[in-house]
N, C-alpha and C positions, 0 to 999 in steps of 0.2 A: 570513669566512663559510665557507669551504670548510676553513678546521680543524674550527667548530663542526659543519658537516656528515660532517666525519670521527670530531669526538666521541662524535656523537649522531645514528646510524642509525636512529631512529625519526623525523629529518628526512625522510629518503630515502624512506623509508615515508610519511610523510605526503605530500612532495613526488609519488610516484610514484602516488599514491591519490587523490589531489586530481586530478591532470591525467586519469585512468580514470573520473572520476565526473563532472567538468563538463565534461570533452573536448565541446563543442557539444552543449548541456547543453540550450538553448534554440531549436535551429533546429527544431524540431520542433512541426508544430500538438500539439494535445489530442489524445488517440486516446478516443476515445470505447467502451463507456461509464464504464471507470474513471475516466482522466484527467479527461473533462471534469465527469463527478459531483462528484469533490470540490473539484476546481476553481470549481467554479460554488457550491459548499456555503460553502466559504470567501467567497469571496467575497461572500456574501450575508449572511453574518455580521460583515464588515469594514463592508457599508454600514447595515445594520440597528441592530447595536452590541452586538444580542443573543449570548451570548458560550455559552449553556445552550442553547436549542433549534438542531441545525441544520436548516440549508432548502434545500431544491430547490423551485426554481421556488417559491417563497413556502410552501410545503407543507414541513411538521418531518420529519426523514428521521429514524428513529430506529434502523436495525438496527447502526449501530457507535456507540461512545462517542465522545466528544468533544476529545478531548488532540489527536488529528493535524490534526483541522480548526481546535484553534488555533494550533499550530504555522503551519500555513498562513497564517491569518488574521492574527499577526505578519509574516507574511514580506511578504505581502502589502501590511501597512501599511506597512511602514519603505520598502521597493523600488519598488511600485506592482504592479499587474496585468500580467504576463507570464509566457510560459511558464517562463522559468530559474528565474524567483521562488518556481512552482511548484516544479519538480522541485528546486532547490536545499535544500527539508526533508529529501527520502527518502537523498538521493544525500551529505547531509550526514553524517547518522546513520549511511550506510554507511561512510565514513572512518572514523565514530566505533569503527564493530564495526572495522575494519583495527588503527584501535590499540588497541582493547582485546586484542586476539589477539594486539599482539605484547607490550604490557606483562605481560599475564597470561604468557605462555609464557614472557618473558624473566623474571620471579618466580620460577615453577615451576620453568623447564628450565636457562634461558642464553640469552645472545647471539646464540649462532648459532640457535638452535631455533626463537628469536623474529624474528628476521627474514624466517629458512624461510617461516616459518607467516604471516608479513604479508604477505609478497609470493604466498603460493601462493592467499590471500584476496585480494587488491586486485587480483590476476587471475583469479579465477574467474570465468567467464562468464555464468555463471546469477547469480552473486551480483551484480557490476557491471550486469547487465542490471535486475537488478532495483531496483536503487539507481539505477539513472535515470530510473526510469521510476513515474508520481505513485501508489502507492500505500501503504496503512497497512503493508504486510507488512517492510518494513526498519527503520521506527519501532519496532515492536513485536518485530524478531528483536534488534535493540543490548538493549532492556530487559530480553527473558530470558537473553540470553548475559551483560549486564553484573551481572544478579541474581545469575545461579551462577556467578560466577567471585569475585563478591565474597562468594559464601557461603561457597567454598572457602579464600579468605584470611582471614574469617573463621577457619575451623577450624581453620586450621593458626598465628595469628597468636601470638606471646608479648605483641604491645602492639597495640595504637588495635582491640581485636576489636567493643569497643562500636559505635566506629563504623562500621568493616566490616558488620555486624550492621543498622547503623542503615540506612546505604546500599544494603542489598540490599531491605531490606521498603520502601522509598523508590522502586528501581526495579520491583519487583513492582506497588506500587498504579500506577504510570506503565503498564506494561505489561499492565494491565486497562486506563487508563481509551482506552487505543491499539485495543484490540483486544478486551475483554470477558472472560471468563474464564480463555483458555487461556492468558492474560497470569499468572494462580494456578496454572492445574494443570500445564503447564510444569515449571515450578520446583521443584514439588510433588513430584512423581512421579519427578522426576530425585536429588531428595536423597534422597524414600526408598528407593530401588532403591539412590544409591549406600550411603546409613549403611547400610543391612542387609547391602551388600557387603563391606564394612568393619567389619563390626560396633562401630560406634559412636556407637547411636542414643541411648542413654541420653543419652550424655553431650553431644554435641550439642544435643536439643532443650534439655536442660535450659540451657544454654550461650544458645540461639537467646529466650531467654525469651517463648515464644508468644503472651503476652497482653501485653505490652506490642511486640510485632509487629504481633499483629492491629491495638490504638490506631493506630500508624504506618498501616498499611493503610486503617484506616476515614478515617482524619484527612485522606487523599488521595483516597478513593475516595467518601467520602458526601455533601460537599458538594454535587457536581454530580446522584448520581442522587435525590437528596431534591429538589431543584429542579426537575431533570425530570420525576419524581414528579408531583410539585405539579400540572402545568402538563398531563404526560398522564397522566390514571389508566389505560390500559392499559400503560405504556410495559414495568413490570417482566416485566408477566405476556407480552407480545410478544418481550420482549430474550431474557429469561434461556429460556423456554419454545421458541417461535416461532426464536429465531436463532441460540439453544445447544443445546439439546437435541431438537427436533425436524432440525434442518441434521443435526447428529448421525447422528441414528437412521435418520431416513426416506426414503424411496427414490424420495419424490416432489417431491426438489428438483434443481435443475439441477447439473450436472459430479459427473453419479455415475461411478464408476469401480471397477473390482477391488479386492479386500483386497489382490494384490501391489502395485497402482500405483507404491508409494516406493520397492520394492525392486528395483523393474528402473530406479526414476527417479535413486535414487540415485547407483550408479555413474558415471549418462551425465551427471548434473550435475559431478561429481566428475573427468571427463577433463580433463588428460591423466595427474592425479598417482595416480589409481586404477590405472592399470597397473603400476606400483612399488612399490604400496604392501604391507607384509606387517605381519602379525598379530605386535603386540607380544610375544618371548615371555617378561619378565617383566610382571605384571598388578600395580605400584605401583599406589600410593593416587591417584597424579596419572594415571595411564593410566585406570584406573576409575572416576575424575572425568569423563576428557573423552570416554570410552567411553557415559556413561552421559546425558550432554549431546548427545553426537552421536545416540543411537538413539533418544532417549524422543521426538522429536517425527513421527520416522518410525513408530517401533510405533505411536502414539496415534492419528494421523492414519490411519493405516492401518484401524484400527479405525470411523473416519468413514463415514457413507455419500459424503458431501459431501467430494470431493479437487479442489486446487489444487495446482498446481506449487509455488505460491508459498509453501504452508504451512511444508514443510522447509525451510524458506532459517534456523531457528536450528540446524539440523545442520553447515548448512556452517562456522561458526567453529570450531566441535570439530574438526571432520575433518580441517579444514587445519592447527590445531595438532597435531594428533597425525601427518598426514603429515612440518609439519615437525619433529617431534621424529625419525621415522624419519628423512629425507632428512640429518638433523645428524650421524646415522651413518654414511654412505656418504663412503668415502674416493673421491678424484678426481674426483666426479661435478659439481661446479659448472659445471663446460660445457656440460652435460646440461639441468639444474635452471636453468637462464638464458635455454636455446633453447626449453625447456619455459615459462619463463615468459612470453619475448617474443613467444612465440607465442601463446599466451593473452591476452597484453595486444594484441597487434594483432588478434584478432576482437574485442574490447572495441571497441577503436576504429572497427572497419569495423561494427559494430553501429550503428550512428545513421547511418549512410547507408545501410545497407538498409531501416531503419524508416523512415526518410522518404520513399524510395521506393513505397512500399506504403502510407501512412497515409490518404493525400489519401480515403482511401474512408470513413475512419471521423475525420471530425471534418470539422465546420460551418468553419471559419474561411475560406475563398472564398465562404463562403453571404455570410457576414456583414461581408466586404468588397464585396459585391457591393451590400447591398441597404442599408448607413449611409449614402450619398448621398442615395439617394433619402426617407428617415423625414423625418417632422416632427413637431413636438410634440402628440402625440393621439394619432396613430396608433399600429392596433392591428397585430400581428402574432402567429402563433399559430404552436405547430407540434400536429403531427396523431396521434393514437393514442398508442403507446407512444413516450415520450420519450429512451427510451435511446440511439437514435442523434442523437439532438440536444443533448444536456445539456450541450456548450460553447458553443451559439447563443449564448445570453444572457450567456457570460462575451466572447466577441468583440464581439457586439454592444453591447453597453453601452447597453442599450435594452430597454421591461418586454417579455418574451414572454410570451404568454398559452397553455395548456395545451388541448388541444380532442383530441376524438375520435367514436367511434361510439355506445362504452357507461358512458359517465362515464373514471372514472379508469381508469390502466389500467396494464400491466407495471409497475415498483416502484410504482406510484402506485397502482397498484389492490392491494395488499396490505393486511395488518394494519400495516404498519411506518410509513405514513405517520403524522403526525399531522396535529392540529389545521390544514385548511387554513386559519384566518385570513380569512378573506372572500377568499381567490384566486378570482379569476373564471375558471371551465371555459367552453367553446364546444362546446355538442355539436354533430353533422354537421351535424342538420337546419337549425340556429341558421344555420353557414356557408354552406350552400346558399339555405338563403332571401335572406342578405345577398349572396350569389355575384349571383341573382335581380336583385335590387332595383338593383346593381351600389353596394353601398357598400363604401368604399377600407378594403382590408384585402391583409396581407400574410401568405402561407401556405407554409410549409414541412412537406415531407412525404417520404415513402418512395416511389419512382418507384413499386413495385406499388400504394401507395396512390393513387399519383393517375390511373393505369389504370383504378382498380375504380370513380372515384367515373362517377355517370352522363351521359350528354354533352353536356346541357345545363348543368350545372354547369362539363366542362372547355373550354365553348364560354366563358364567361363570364370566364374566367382566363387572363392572360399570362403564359409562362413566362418568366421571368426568370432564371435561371441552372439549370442540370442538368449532374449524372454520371449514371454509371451506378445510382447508389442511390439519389440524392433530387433533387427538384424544387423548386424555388424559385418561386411565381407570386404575382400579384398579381389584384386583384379591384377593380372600381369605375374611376376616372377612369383609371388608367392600362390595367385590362384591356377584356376584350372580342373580341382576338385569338384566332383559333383557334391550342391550342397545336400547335408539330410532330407 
């Protein structure tokens, strides 16, 4: 064992990336409302069986594609329902970007370049932060990073370039059906900047043969939106309009931000190797590759009205390659570049005990240990208004919740994105107050400001069963009655 680990440093790298990515992978509730969204999406997809629409709370959620929530929905099946099972999709893929970074760089550069460049990745803290944590955005950054890195050996290949070729429009269509478009324009944008850098577009496309790319592309990409099609006739004009190009443009969607946002974000994701780093001064073909990989999702994104942290995370594999292709130049400095990494890699690790410290506010999972004793076969339970701080109730509970509020559906559920609810049964308020009245057994979860506002004969009528600071937990009919505190 320990020669083959001395053979083959891409153990140590895996070894060392594996333990930054499941380091107590699963002590952690849902944080809601990422986590417990797709957590609860999947899951509803494992017991349904339907594999094409997903669902919240029985209602077709339609603003992302469907590749990550099967991902889940396998993980889910073979493991069962927990948190690790969850986050072990994102956090897997993340590994997966560590060695693509260093196989690619140990291609391009060497030995030493490529281990630089894995370890400066499987410690970055932005990047590990977000590979543990349940969202699409690390699925979908392995696919554009694994796209242009195999477009590049492509280009450069004497043998197997068909399949190189084949493998990149393979993870493209992967990298739409993760994420929706910018899974194409990505990739896109980054080849044509580099061929025109390089001047060697001719021979390239002709090389890349476009229309038998596109087939690859449609062959992975059409099945499923012709079926969702099918099933919601708004869904195109919603996705591609409503959640590409409107997110886009318009200023009337939530986490607007500056045109600089990435350029002041970049750097600070990039500590501590950004303080080192210097400006390549030959501009090869291979530097202008990962030059052009690292910036295109910062320019683009910048251009966004709609900015997440989380969009840049396909810069980070570029950048860390091209750090370590610098850091492979520095003589004596491995003492440096070790204290630099260990250090890095222990806020990784102290990362999941501060998030647990702080989560209990944004996820159900003491709601719904509190209130499985008490259910019985019938019983109804609701939660209240916007559902976004409830969306893991129903994956802890394991029990139907029912949807209720003031004015029908409402935050994601009141948009264009939902679809077909299916016969899901809503509770509007008045429904609950009359049953609150009559005192029939019903079990209601809400936001503490909500259950302030309702009137005091209603919260004469309900016993509070469990409270934080954010939500309340009561109950209505045989068990209430009680004035709450």
């Amino acid at each position: 064992m320990n020669g083959s680990l001395l053979k083959r440093p891409w153990l140590w790298v895996l070894l060392a990336a594996a333990f930054l990515f499941y380091f107590r992978l699963g002590d952690r509730a849902l944080r809601n409302p990422d986590e417990g969204r797709y957590a609860e999406i999947a899951r509803e997809m494992v017991l349904s069986g339907d594999a094409v629409t997903p669902r919240l709370y029985g209602v077709g959620y339609l603003r992302k594609p469907v590749f990550f929530y099967w991902l889940l929905a396998l993980s889910f099946k073979l493991f069962g329902f927990h948190e690790w099972n969850a986050r072990m999709v994102p956090a897997t893929f993340g590994i997966f970007g560590v060695l693509a970074a260093y196989f690619f760089s140990r291609k391009i550069f060497g030995p030493k370049e490529a281990l630089l460049a894995a370890l400066i990745l499987a410690t970055n803290v932005w990047y590990v932060s977000v590979g543990r944590y349940l969202l699409i955005d690390m699925v979908f950054s392995f696919f554009v990073t694994a796209a242009l890195c195999l477009f590049y050996l492509a280009t450069e290949a004497r043998d197997r370039q068909t399949v190189f070729y084949f493998l990149f429009y393979v993870c493209v269509g992967l990298a739409f059906l993760s994420k929706g478009l910018a899974g194409a324009t990505l990739p896109a944008i980054s080849i044509l900047v580099y061929l025109a850098a390089t001047r060697q577009f001719v021979r390239v496309i002709r090389e890349m043969h476009p229309v038998r790319g596109t087939l690859i592309f449609l062959a992975i990409t059409l099945p499923w939106l012709t079926q969702i099609s099918a099933r919601e006739p708004h869904f195109l004009k919603f996705f591609f309009w409503h959640e590409h190009w409107n997110r886009f443009v318009s200023p009337h969607f939530e986490h607007q931000s500056p045109w600089y946002t990435y350029f002041i974000l970049m750097p600070v994701v990039m500590l501590p190797w950004v303080l080192f780093f210097k400006p390549l001064k030959t501009a090869d073909r291979r530097a202008i590759f990962l030059w052009t990989g690292a910036l295109t999702p910062v320019l683009f994104y910048s251009l966004s009205r709609t900015k997440l942290a989380t969009y840049i995370l396909p810069s980070i594999p570029f950048f860390a390659m091209l750090v370590g292709r610098e850091w492979a130049r520095l003589k004596k400095q491995a003492a440096l570049f070790f204290l630099l990494a260990g250090f890095s890699a222990a806020v990784c690790l102290g990362a999941p005990i501060l998030m647990e410290r702080i989560n209990s506010k944004y996820t159900t999972k003491h709601f719904a240990a509190a209130l499985k004793p008490l259910l019985r076969k019938g019983d109804l339970v609701v939660i209240y208004d916007d559902p976004g701080a409830f969306y893991d109730f129903e994956f802890y509970l394991d029990f139907p919740v029912r949807l209720s509020g003031p004015r029908g559906f409402s935050g994601e559920f009141g948009v264009g994105g939902m679809g077909e609810a299916g016969g899901v049964r809503f509770f509007s308020l008045e429904e609950l107050q009359r049953m609150t009245a009559a005192r029939e057994k019903f079990y209601w979860l809400m936001r503490r400001s909500d259950f302030s506002g309702l009137d005091e004969a209603t919260r004469r009528g309900l016993l509070v069963l469990k409270e934080d600071e954010r939500k309340v937990l009561a109950a209505s009919g045989p068990a209430g009655g009680a004035s709450p505190p």
